[in-house]
C-alpha positions as CSV (number, residue, x, y, z in Angstrom):
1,X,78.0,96.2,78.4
2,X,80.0,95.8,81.6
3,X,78.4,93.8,84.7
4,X,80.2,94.2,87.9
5,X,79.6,92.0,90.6
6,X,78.8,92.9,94.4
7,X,79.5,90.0,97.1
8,X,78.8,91.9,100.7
9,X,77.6,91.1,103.9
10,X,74.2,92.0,105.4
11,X,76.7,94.3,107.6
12,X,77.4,96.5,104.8
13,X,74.0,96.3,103.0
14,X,73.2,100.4,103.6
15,X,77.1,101.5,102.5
16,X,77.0,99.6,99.6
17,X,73.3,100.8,98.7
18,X,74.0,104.7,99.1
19,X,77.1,104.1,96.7
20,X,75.3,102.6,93.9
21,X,72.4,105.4,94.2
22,X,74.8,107.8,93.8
23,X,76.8,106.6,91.1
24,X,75.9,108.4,87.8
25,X,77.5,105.6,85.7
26,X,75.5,102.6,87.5
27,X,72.2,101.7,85.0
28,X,69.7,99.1,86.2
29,X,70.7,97.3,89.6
30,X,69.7,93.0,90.1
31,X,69.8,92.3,93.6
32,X,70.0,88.0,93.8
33,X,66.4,87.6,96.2
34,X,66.7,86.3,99.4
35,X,66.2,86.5,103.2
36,X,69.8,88.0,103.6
37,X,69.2,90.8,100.5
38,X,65.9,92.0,101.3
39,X,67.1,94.8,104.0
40,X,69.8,96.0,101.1
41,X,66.8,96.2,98.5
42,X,64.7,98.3,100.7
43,X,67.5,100.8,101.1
44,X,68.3,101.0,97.6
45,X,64.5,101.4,97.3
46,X,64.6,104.3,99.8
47,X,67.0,106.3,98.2
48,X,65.1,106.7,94.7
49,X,66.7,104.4,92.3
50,X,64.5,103.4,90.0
51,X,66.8,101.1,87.7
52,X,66.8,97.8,89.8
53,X,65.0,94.3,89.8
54,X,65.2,91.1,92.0
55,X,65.9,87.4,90.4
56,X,65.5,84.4,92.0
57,X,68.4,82.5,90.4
58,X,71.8,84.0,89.1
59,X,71.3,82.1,86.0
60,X,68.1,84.7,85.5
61,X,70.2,87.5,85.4
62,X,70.2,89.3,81.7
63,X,72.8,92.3,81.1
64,X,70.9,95.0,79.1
65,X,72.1,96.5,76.4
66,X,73.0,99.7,77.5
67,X,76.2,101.7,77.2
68,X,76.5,102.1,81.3
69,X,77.8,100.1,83.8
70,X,75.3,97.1,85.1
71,X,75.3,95.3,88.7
72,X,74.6,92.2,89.9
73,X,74.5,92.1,94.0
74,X,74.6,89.3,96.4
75,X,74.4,89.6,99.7
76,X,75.3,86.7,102.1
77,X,74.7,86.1,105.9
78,X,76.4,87.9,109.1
79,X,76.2,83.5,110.4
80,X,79.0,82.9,107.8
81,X,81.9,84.6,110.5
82,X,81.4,82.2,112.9
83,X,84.0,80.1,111.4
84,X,86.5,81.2,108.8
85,X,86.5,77.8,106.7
86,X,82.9,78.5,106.4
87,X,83.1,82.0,105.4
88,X,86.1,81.0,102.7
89,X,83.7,77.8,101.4
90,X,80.7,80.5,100.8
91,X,82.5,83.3,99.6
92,X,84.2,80.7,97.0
93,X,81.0,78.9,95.9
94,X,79.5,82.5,95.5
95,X,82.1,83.9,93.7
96,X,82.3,80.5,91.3
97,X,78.1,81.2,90.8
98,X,78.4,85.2,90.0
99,X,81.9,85.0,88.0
100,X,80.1,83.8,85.0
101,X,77.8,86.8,84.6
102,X,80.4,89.5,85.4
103,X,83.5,91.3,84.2
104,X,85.3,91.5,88.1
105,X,83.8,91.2,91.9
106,X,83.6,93.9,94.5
107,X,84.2,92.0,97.8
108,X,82.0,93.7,101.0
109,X,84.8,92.1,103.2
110,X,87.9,92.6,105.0
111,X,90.5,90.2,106.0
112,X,88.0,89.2,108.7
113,X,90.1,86.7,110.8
114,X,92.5,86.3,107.8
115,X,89.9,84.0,106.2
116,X,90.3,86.6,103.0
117,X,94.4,86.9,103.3
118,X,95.1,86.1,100.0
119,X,91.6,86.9,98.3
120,X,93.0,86.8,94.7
121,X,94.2,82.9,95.3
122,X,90.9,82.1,97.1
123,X,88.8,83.3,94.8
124,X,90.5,82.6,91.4
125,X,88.4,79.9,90.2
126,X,85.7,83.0,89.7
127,X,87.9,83.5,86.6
128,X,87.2,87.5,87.1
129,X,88.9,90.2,88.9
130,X,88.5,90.3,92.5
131,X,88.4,94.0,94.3
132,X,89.3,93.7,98.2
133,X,88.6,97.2,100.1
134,X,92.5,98.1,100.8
135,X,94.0,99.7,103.5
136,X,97.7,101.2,102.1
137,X,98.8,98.1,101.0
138,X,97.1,95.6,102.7
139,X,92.8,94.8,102.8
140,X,91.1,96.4,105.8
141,X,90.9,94.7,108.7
142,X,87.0,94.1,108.5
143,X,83.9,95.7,108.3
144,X,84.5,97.8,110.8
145,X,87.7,99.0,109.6
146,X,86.5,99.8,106.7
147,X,84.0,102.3,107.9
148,X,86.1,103.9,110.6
149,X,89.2,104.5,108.1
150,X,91.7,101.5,108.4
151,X,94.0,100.1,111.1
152,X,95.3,102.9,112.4
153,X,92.3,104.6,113.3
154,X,90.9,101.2,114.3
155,X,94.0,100.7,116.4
156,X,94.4,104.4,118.1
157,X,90.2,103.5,119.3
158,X,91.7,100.1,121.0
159,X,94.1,102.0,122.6
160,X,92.0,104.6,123.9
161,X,89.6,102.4,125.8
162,X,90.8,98.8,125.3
163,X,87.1,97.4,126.4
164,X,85.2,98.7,122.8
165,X,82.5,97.3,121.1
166,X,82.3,99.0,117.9
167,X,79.0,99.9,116.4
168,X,79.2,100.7,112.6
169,X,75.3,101.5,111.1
170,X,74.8,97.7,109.9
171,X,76.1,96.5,113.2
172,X,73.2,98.6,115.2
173,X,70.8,97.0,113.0
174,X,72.1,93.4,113.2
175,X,73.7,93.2,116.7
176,X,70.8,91.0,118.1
177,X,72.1,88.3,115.4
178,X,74.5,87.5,117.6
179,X,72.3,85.1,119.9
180,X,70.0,83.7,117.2
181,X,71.3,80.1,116.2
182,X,71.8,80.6,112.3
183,X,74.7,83.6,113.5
184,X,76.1,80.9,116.3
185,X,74.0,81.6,118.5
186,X,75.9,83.4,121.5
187,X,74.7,82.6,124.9
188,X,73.5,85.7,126.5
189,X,75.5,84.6,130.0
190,X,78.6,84.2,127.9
191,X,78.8,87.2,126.4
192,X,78.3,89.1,129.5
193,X,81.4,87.1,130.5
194,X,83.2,87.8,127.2
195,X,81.8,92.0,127.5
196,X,82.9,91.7,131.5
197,X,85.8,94.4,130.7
198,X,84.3,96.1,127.5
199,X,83.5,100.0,128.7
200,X,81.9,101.6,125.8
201,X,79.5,101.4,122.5
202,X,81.6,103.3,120.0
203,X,79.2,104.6,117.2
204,X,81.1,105.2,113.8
205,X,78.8,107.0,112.0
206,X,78.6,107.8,108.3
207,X,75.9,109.4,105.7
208,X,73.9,106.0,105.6
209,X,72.3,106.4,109.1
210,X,71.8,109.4,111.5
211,X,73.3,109.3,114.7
212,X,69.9,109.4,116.9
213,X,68.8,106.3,115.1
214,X,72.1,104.4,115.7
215,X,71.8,105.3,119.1
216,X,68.1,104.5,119.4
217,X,69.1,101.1,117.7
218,X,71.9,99.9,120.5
219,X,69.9,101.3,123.9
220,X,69.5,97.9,124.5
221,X,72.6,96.3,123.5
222,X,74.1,99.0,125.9
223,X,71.8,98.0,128.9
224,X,72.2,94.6,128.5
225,X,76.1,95.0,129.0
226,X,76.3,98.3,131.1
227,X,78.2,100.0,128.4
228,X,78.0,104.0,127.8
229,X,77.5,105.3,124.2
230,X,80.9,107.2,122.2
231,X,81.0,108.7,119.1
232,X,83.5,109.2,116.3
233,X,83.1,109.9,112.7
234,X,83.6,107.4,109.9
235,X,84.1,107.8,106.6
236,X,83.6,105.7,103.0
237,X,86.5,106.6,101.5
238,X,87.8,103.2,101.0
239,X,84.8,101.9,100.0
240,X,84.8,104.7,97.2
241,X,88.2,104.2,96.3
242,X,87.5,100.4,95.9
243,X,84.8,101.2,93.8
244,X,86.3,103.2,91.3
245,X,89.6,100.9,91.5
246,X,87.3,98.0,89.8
247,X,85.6,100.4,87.7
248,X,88.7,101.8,86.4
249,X,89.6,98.0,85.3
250,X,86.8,97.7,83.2
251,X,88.2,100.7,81.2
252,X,91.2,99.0,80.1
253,X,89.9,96.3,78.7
């Protein structure tokens, strides 16, 4: 039986839930139970999939004995970018906990500030594979790249209007994270200082979340700041592609 291991942010909680639904290989679904997993539960739980179960503990976890693929998900807090050592120190300490259950990790994470460079090294003491989402030959930039299609659609959006704050579904949902103390607690006078020359909300949307509701989620955000609302289409293709990438190493074994 083959267990492959999810370690995501609560950023990609929705992406990563719509790709496991609609995977025909994925049996039964654990989801490691905490405040930062719940929101990723309820959307698996809202598209239909009956195969999944919460555990307190990792060392809970039990791999059936079925013939398809298993997977164990953990999802850890938006708080830990505040400060790349911090996100390395989790991610490594997570990866350590989950790499005894699983046959390789699917990373929900992007180079984000370079803390994940050199995520094989990082991580090795997992003593599994370690999938990055990959951009040509290099990991995505970050979440964000990710979903709008890597760095040079990232880049040609920074060009076009330099001042953009970009608004991925998980970002509309968890913007307000941003000035609560466990995220680092942003000081709402700050970032009006930091936003002074930001123009525009860009919405990248995708299949996980309609485009009235992303808008509906940020009409604040965007009167707080003064910014106007754009819109371009994302995609999940790397997130696929990253999928089946550690997938297709469990094959060969």
């Amino acid at each position: 039986m083959a267990v492959l291991g999810i370690l995501t942010c609560e950023i990609l909680e929705l992406e990563f839930a719509h790709l496991l639904a609609k995977d025909p290989e994925v049996d039964r679904i654990t989801v490691l139970d905490d405040t930062f997993s719940a929101r990723f539960f309820e959307a698996l739980t809202s598209t239909g999939h009956h195969r999944k179960k919460r555990i307190p503990l990792l060392r809970d976890f039990s791999p059936t004995c079925s013939d398809r693929l298993e997977v164990l998900v953990r999802v850890l807090e938006i708080g830990l970018h505040s400060r790349k050592t911090l996100l390395q120190e989790a991610l490594l300490k997570a990866a350590r906990e989950m790499g005894r259950y699983v046959d390789g990790i699917v990373l929900g994470y992007g180079l984000c500030g370079n803390a994940l460079e050199k995520p094989d090294e990082l991580l090795e003491d997992a003593g599994v594979p370690i999938f990055i989402p990959m951009d040509e030959d290099h990991p995505v930039d970050d979440c964000v790249g990710l979903i709008i299609g890597g760095r040079e659609c990232y880049y040609g959006e920074q060009c076009r209007v330099a001042g953009t704050f970009f608004m991925i579904p998980g970002w509309t949902r968890h913007w307000k994270g941003m000035f609560e103390s466990e995220y680092g607690a942003l000081d709402f006078e700050l970032a009006k200082i930091l936003f002074e020359h930001y123009e525009r909300s860009l919405l990248v949307t995708n299949v996980v979340l309609s485009e009235e509701t992303m808008r509906q989620n940020i009409e604040e955000f965007n009167r707080l700041f003064g910014f106007r609302t754009d819109v371009r289409r994302g995609t999940l293709d790397i997130l696929h592609s990253t999928w089946e990438r550690a997938k297709g190493s469990l094959d060969k074994k």
